[in-house]
Chimera marker file (.cmm) of the C-alpha trace (Angstrom):
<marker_set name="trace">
<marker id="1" x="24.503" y="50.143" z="82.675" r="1" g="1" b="0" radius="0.5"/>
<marker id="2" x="26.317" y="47.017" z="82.696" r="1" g="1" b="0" radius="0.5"/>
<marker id="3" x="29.876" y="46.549" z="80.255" r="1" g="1" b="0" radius="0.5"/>
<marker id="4" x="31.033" y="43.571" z="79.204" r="1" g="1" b="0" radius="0.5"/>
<marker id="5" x="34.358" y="42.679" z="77.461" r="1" g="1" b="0" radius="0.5"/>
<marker id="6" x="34.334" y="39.301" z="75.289" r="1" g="1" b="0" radius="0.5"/>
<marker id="7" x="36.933" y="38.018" z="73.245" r="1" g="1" b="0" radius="0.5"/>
<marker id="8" x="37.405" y="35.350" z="70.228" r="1" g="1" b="0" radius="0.5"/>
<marker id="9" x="39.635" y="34.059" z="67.383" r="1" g="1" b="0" radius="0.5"/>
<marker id="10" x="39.117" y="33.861" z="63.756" r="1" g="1" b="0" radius="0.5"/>
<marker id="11" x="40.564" y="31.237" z="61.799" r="1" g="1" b="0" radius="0.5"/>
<marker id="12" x="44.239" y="32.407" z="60.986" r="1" g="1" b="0" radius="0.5"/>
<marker id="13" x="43.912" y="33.318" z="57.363" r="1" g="1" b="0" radius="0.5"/>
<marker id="14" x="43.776" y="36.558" z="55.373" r="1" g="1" b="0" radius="0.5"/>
<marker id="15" x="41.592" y="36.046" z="52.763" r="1" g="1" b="0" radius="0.5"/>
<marker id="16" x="39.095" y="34.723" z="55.790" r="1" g="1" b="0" radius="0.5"/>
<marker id="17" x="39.423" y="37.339" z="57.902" r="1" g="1" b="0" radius="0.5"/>
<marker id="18" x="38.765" y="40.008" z="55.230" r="1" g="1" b="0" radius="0.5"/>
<marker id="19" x="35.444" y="38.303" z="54.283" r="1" g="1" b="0" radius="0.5"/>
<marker id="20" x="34.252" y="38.054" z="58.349" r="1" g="1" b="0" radius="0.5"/>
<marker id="21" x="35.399" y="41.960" z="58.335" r="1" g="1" b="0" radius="0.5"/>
<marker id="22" x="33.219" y="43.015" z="55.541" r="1" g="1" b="0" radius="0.5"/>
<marker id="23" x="29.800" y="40.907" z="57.060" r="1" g="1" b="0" radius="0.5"/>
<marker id="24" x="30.679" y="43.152" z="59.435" r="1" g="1" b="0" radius="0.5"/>
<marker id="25" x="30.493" y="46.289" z="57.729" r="1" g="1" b="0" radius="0.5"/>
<marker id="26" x="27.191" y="44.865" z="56.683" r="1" g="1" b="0" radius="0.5"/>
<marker id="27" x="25.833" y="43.136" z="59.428" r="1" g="1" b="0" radius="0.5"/>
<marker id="28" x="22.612" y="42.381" z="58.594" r="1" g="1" b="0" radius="0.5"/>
<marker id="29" x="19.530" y="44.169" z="59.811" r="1" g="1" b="0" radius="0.5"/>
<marker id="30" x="17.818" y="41.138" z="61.582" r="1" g="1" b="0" radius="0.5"/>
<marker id="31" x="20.886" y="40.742" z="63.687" r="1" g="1" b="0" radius="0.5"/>
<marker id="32" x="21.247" y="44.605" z="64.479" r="1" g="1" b="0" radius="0.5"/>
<marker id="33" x="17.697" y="44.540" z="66.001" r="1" g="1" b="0" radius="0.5"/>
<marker id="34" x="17.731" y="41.126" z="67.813" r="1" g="1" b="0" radius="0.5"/>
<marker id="35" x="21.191" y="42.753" z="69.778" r="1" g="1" b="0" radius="0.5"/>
<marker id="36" x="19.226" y="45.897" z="70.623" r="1" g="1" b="0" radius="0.5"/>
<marker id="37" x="16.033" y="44.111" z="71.526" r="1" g="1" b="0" radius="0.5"/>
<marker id="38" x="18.313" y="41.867" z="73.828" r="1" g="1" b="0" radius="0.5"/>
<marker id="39" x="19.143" y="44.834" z="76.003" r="1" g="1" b="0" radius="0.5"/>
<marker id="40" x="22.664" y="45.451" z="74.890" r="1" g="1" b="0" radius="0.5"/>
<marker id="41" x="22.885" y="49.242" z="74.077" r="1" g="1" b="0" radius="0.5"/>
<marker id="42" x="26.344" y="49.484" z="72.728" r="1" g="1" b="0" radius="0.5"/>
<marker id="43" x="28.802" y="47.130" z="70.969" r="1" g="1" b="0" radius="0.5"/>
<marker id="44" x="32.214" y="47.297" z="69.232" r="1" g="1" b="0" radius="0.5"/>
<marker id="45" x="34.611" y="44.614" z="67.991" r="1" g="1" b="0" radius="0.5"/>
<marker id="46" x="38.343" y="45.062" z="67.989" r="1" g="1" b="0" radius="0.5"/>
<marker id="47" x="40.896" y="42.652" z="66.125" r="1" g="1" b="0" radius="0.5"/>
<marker id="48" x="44.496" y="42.409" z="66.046" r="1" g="1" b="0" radius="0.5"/>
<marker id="49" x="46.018" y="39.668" z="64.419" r="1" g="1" b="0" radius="0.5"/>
<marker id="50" x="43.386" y="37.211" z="64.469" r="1" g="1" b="0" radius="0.5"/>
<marker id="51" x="41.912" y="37.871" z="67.766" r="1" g="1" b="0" radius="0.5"/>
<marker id="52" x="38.587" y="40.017" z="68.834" r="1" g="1" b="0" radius="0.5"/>
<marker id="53" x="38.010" y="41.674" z="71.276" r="1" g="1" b="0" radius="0.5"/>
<marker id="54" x="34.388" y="42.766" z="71.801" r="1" g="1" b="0" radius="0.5"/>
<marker id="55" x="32.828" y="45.406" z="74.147" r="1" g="1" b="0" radius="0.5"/>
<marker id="56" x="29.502" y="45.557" z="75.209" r="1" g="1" b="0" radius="0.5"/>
<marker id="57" x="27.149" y="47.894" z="76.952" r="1" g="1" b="0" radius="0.5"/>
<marker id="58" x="23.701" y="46.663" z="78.269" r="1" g="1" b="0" radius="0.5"/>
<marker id="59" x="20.476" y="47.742" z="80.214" r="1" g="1" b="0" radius="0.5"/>
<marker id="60" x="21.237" y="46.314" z="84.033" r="1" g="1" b="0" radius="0.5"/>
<marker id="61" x="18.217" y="43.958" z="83.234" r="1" g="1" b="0" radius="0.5"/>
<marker id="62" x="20.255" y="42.056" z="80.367" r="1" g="1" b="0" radius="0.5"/>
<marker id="63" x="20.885" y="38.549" z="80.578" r="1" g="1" b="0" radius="0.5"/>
<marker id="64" x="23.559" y="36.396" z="78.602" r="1" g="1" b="0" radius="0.5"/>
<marker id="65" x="21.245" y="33.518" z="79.309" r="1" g="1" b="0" radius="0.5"/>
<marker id="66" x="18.023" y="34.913" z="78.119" r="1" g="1" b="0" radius="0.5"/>
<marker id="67" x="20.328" y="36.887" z="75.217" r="1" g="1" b="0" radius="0.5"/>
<marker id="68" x="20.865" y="32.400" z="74.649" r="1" g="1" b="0" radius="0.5"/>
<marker id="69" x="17.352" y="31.432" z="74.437" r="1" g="1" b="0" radius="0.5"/>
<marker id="70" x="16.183" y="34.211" z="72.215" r="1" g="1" b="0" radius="0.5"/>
<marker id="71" x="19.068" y="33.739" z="69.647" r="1" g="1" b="0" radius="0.5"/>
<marker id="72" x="18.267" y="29.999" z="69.585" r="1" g="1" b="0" radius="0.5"/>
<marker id="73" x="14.851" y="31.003" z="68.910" r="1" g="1" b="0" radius="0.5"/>
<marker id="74" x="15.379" y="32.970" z="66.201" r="1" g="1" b="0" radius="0.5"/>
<marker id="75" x="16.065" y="31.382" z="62.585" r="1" g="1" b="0" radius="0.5"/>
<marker id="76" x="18.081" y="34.408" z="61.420" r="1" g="1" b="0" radius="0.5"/>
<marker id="77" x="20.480" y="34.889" z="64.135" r="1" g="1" b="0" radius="0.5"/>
<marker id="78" x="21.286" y="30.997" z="63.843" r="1" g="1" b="0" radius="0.5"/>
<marker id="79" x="21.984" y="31.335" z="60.016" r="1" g="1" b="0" radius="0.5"/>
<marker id="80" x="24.097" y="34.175" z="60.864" r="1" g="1" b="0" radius="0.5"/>
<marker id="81" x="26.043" y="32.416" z="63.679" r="1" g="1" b="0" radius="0.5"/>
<marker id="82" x="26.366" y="29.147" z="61.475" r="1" g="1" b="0" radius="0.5"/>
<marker id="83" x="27.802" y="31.569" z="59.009" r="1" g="1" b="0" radius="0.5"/>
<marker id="84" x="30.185" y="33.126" z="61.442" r="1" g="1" b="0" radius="0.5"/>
<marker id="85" x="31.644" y="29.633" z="62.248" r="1" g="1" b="0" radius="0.5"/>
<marker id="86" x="33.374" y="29.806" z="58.767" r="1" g="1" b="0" radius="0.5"/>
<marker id="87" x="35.363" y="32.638" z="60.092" r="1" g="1" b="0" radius="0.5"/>
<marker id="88" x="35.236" y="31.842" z="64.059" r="1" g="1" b="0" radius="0.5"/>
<marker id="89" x="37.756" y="29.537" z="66.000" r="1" g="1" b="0" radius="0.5"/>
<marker id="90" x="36.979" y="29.097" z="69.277" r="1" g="1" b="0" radius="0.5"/>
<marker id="91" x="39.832" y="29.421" z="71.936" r="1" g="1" b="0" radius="0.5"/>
<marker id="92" x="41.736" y="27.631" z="74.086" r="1" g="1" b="0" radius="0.5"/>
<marker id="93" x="40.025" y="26.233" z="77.113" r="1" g="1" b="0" radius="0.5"/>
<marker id="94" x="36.089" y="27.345" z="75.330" r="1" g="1" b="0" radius="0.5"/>
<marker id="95" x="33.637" y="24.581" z="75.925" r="1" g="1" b="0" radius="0.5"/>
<marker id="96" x="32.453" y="22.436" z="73.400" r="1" g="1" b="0" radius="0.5"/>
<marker id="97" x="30.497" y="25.224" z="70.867" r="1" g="1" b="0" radius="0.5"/>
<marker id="98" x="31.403" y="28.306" z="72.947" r="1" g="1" b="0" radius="0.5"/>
<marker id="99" x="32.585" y="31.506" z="71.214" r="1" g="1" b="0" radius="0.5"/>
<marker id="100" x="32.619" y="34.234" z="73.078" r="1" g="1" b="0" radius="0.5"/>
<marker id="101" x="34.397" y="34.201" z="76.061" r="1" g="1" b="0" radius="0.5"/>
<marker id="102" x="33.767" y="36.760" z="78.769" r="1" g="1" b="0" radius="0.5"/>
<marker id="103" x="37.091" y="38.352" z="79.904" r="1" g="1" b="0" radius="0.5"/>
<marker id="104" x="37.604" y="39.116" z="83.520" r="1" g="1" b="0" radius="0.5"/>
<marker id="105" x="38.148" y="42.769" z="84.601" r="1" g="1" b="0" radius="0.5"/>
<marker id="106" x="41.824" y="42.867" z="86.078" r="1" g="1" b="0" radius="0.5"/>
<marker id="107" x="41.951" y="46.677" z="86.639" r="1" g="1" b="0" radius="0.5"/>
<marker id="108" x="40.732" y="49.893" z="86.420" r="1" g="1" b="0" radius="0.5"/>
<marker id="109" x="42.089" y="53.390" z="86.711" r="1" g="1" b="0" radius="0.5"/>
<marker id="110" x="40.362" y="55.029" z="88.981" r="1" g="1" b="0" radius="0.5"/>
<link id1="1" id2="2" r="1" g="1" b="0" radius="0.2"/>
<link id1="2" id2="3" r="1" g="1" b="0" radius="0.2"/>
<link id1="3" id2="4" r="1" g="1" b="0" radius="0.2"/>
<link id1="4" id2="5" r="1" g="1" b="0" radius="0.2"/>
<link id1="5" id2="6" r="1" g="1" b="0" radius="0.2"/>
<link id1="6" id2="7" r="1" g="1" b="0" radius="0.2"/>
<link id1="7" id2="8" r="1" g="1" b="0" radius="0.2"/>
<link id1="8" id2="9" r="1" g="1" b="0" radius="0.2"/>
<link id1="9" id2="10" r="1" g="1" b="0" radius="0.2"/>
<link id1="10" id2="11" r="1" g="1" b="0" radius="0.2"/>
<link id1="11" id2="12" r="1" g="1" b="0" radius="0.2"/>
<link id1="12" id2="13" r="1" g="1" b="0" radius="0.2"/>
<link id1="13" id2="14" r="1" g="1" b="0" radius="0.2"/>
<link id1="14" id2="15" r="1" g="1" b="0" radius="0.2"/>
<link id1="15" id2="16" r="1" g="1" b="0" radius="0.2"/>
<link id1="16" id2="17" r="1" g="1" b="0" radius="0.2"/>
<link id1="17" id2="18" r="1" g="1" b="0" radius="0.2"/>
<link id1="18" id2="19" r="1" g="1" b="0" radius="0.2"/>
<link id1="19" id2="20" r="1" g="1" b="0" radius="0.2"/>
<link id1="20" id2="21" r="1" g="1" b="0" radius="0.2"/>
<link id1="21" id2="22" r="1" g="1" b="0" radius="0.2"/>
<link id1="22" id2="23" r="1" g="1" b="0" radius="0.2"/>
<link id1="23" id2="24" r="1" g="1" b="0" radius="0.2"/>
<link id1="24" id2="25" r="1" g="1" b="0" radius="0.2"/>
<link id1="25" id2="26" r="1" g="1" b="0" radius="0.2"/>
<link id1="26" id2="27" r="1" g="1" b="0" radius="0.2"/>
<link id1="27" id2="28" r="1" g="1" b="0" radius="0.2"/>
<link id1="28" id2="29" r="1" g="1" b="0" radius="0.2"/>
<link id1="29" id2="30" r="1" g="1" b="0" radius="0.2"/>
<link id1="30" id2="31" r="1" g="1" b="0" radius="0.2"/>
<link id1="31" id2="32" r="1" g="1" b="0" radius="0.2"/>
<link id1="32" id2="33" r="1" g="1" b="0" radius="0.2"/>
<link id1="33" id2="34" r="1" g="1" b="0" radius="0.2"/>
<link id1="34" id2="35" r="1" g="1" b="0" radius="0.2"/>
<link id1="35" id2="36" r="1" g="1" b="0" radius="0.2"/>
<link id1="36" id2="37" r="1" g="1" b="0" radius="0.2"/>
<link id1="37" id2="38" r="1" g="1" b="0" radius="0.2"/>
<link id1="38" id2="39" r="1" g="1" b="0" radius="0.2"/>
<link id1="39" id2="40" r="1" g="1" b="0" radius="0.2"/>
<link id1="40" id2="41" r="1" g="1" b="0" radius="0.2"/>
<link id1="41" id2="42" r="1" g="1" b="0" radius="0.2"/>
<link id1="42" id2="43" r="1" g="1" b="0" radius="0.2"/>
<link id1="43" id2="44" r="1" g="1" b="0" radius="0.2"/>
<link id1="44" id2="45" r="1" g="1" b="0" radius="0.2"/>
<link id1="45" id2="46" r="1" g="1" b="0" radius="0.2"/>
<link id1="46" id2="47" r="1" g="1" b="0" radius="0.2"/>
<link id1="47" id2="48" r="1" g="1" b="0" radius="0.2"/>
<link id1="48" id2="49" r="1" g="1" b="0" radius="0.2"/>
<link id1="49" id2="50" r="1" g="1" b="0" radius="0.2"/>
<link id1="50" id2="51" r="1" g="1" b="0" radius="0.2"/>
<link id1="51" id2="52" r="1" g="1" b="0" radius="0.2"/>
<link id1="52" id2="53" r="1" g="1" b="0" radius="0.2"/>
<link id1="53" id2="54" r="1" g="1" b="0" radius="0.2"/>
<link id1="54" id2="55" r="1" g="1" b="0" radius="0.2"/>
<link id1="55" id2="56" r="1" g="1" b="0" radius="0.2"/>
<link id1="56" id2="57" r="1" g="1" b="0" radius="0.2"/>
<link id1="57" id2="58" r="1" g="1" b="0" radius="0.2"/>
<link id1="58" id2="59" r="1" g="1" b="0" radius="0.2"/>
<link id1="59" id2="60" r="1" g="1" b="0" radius="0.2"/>
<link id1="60" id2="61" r="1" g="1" b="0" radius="0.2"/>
<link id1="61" id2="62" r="1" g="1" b="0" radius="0.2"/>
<link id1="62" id2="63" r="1" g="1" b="0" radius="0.2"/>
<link id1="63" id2="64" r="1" g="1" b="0" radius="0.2"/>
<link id1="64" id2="65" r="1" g="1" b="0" radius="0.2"/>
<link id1="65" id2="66" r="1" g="1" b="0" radius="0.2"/>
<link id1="66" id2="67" r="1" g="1" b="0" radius="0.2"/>
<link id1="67" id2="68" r="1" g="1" b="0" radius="0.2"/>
<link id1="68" id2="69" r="1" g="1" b="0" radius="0.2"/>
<link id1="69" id2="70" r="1" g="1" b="0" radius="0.2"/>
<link id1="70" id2="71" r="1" g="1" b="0" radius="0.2"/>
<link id1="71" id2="72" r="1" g="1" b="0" radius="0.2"/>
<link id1="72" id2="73" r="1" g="1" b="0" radius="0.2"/>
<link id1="73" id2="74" r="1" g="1" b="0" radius="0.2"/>
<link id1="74" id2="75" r="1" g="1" b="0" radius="0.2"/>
<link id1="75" id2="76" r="1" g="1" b="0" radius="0.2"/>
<link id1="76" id2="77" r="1" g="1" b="0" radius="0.2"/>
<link id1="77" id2="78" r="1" g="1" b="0" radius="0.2"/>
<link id1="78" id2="79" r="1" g="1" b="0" radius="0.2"/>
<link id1="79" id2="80" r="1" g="1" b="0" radius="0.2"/>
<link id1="80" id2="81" r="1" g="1" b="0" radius="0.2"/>
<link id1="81" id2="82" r="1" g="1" b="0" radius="0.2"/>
<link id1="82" id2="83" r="1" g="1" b="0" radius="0.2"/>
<link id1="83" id2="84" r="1" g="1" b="0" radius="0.2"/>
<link id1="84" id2="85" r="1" g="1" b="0" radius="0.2"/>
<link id1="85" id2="86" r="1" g="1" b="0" radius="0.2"/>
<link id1="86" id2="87" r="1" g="1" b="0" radius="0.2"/>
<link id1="87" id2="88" r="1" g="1" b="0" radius="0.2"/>
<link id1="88" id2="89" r="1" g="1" b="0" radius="0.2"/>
<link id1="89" id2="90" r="1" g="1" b="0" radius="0.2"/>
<link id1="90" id2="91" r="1" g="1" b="0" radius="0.2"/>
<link id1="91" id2="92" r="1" g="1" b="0" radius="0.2"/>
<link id1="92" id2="93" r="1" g="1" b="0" radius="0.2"/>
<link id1="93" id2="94" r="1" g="1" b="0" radius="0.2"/>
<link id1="94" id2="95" r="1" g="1" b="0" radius="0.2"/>
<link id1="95" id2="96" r="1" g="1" b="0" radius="0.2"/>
<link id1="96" id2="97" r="1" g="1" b="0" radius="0.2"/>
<link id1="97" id2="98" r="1" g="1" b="0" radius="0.2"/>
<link id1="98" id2="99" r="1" g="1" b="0" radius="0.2"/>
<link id1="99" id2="100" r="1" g="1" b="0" radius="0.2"/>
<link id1="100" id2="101" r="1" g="1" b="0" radius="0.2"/>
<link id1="101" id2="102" r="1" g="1" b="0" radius="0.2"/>
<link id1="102" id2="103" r="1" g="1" b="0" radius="0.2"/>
<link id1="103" id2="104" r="1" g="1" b="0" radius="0.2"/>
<link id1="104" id2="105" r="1" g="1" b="0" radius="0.2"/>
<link id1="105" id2="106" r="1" g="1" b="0" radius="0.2"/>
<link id1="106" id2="107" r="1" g="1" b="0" radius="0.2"/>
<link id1="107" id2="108" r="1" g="1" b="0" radius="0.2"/>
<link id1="108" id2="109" r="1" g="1" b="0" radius="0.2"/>
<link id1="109" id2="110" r="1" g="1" b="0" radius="0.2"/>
</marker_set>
C-alpha cells in the first residue's frame, strides 16, 4: 500500500464552499468507480477554512500518471472536474491547470 497526502483551496466563499461540500456527500457514482478502478483503495478529504487536505491509499501498482490518462479519457470524470473548478482555486506556486498538489512527508512518529 502506497498513501498519499494532497492538498487544495476552494474559492473563499461560504455559500461556495457549502455547495462543493454537499457534491461531496453525493459524489456521483461514475466518479466513485473510476477512483477505485484507478487503484486508489481509500480516500478522505479534510477542510479547514478553505483549504483541503486529501488522503489517499492505493494498490503499490497505482500511478498518478496513468490515474491522468484515464480521467482524460473519460467524459464523466471531466464534467465532474469542470464542475469542481467552480468551487476549486488552485494554490500558490500550482502549474498552469494543476489542482492537487502532492504534499511532502516531513515526519513520522515512529
Amino acid at each position: 500500500m502506497k498513501k498519499y497526502c494532497l492538498a487544495l483551496d476552494l474559492v473563499d466563499d461560504k455559500q461556495l464552499i457549502a455547495e462543493y461540500e454537499e457534491y461531496h456527500k453525493q459524489v456521483w457514482p461514475e466518479i466513485k468507480v473510476s477512483i477505485i478502478n484507478s487503484g486508489i483503495t481509500q480516500m478522505e478529504i479534510y477542510r479547514t477554512g478553505n483549504r483541503l487536505f486529501m488522503i489517499m491509499e492505493t494498490e503499490e501498482t497505482f500511478s498518478f500518471k496513468e490515474k491522468t490518462r484515464a480521467d482524460a479519457a473519460n467524459p464523466k470524470v471531466q464534467e465532474w472536474e469542470n464542475l469542481m473548478w467552480n468551487y476549486q482555486q488552485a494554490l500558490p506556486g500550482a502549474k498552469p491547470g494543476e489542482k492537487w498538489i502532492i504534499m511532502n512527508k516531513i515526519f513520522t512518529l515512529q
